[in-house]
N, C-alpha and C positions, 0 to 999 in steps of 0.2 A: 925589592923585587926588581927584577933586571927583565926589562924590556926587548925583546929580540928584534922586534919589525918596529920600524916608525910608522907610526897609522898617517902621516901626513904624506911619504914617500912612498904609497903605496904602488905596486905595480900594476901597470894595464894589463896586464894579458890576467889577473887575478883578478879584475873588475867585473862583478857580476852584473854591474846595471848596462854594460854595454853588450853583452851577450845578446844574441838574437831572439833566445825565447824568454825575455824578460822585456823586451823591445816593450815602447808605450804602444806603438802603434798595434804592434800584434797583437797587445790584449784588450785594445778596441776593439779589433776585428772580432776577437772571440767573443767578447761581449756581444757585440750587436748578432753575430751568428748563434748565441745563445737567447738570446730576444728574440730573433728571428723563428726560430723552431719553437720556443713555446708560444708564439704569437699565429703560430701555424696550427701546431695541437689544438689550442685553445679553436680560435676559429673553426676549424674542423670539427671537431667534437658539438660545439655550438650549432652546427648545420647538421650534420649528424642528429640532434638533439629535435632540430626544427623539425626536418623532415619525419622524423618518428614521432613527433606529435600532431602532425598535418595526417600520418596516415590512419593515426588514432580519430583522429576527427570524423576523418571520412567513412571508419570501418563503423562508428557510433552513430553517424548519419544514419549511414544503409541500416542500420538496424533497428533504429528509429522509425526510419520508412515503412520495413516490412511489418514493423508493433502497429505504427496509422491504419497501413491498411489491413490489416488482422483485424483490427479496431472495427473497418466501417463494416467489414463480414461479419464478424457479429452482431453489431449495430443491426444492420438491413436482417440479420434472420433472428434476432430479436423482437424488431418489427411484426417482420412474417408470422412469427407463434402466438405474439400477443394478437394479433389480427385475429387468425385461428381461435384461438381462445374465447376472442368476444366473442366469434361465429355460432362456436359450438354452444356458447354458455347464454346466447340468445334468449328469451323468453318466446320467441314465434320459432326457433329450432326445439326447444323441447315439448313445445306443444302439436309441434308436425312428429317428432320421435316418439310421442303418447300417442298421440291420433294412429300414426302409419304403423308402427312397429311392437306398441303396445296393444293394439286396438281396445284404447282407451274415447271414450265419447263423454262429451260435455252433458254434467247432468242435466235434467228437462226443466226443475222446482229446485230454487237453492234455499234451505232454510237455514237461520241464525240463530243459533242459542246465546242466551246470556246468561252468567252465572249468577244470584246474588248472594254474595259472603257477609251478608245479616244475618246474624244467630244470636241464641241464645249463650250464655257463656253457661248457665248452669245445666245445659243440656247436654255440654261437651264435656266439663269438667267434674273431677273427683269431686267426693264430698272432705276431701281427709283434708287434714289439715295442714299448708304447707310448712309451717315449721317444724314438725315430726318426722314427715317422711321425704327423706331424698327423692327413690325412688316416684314418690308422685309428684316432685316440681319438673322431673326431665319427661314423665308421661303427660304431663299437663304441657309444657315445651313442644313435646309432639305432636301432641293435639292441635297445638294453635297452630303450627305450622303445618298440617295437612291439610287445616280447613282454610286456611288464607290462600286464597288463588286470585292472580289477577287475570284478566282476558281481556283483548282488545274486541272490539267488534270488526267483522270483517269486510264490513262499507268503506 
């Protein structure tokens, strides 16, 4: 193979590393002015970033604020009805709306009954025999449960 150029005798003006846009210095430069701009983006978008979360804060405050005090409006006219509410449901308000509006009047003689649920079972009950008949265990059921009453007295 037959060599044309001698790579040791090479020509200057065909030197690529002395050419100006291969220069060391110019591709520091670019370098750093590539650092530079995305050190700038970056920052900016970061503050960019701040500021739209500072304004989130503030719009979630106010909103906040207006929910408190919604809060204590209801609160206070919650109050108000429960207030209302005892008023009306008073024992001396319903007895002035019987008195005035009903014209209702306090009996003169109050009498107390009392009931007494001692009986006879055989006065209540069938004579049939409960393991025959259906029908007389749920009428005998009935029985017992109509004649059992409790009352309180009303002292």
């Amino acid at each position: 193979m037959k060599l044309s150029q001698n790579y040791v005798d090479l020509d200057s003006n065909n030197n690529y590393l002395n050419n100006p846009a291969y220069n060391f210095n110019n591709v520091k430069k670019q370098a750093y002015i590539i650092i530079y701009i995305f050190l700038l983006v970056f920052i900016s978008i970061s503050i960019l970033l701040y500021v739209s979360q500072i304004l989130n804060i503030n719009q979630q405050s106010s909103k906040l604020l207006n929910l408190e005090k919604e809060l204590e409006t209801i609160k206070t006219k919650n109050e108000r009805l429960e207030l209302n509410l005892a008023t009306k449901t008073s024992l001396a308000e319903v007895e002035r709306i019987a008195k005035n509006k009903l014209n209702m009047v306090e009996a003169q003689k109050k009498e107390t009954l009392v009931y007494n649920n001692q009986f006879k079972e055989d006065e209540f009950f069938a004579d049939i025999p409960k393991e025959k008949f259906f029908l007389a265990q749920i009428y005998d059921k009935i029985i017992k449960e109509v004649t059992t009453v409790q009352a309180e007295s009303l002292d």
